[in-house]
N, C-alpha and C positions, 0 to 999 in steps of 0.2 A: 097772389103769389106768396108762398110763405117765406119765410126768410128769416135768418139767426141772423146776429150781430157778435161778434166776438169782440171781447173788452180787456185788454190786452198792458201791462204794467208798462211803467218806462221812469226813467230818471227825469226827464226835463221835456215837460210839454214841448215846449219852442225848439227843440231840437228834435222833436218827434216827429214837427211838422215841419219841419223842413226839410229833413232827410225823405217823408213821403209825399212832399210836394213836387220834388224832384223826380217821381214813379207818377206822379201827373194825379195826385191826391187832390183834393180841395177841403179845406176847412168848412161846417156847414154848422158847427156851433163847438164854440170853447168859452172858457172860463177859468178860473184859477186852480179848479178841480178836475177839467176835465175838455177832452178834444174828441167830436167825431169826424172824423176824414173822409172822404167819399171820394171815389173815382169809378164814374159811371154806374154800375150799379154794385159794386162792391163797399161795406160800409164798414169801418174800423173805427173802434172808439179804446181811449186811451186813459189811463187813471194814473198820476202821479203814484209813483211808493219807490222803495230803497229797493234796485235792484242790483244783481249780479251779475251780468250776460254769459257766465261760465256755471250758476246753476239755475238759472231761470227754467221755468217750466213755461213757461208764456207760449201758446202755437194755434194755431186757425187751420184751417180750411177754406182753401180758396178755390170754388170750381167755374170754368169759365168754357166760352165755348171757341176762343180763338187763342189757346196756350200762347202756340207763337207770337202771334201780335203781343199777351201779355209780355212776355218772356221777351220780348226786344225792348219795349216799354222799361220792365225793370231792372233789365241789364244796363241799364245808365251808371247804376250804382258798381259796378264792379262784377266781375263772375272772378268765381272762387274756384278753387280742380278740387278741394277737401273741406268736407265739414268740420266748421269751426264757429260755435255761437260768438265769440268773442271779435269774428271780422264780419262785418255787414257785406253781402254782396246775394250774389244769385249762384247756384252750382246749374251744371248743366241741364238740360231738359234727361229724364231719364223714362225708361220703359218698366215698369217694376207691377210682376201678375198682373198681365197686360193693361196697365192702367201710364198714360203720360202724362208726368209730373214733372214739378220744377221746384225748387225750396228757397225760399229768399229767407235769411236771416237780415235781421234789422239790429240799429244798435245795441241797442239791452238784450239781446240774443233771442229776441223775439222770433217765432219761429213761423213761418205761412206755407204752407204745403199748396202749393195751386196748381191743380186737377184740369186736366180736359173733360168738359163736359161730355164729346162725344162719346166718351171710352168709358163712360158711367153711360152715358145712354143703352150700349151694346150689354154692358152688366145684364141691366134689367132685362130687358128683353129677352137673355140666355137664363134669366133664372127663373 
């Protein structure tokens, strides 16, 4: 299976992993430099540096094949009605050229775009 990892900035390891412990993350190696997080088969890894959460550029791709399940999962954190990098939570699930998504912003204004896999499946197959 091939697989990216995205490696994503933040202020303060310990709060990185706590706030995605709570989304049902698990630690699977850290160090003073550095956390990878895992939950199930999604992998996030984390680097200390000075960020902003109002201009971060920090964002992923998250595709999965049960949205909803995720999308209850990380609605623990809060759902949001407007995008706003500076408030962590989840905005609603959305339909956009015909693709279902959902966008969780994390402290540091990290951004995670997570995709239904199904609706990438149909992609392909139409193209």
């Amino acid at each position: 299976m091939d697989r990216s990892t995205p490696n994503l900035p933040n202020r303060d390891l310990h709060a990185t992993e706590a706030f995605y412990g709570r989304l049902g993350f698990r630690p699977t190696f850290k160090d003073d430099g550095w956390v990878i997080l895992e939950r199930s088969t999604i992998v996030l890894e984390f680097f200390p540096a000075t960020v902003n959460p109002r201009t971060t550029t920090g964002s992923a791709w998250v595709s999965v094949d049960d949205l909803d399940v995720l999308y209850a999962g990380f609605s623990v954190v809060g759902q949001l009605q407007a995008f706003c990098r500076t408030t962590p939570g989840v905005l609603p699930i959305q339909e956009r050229n015909g693709l279902r998504l959902f966008v969780l912003i994390d402290p540091d204004g990290n951004l995670l775009r997570c995709l239904d896999n199904r609706d990438r499946e149909e992609e392909v197959r139409l193209a």
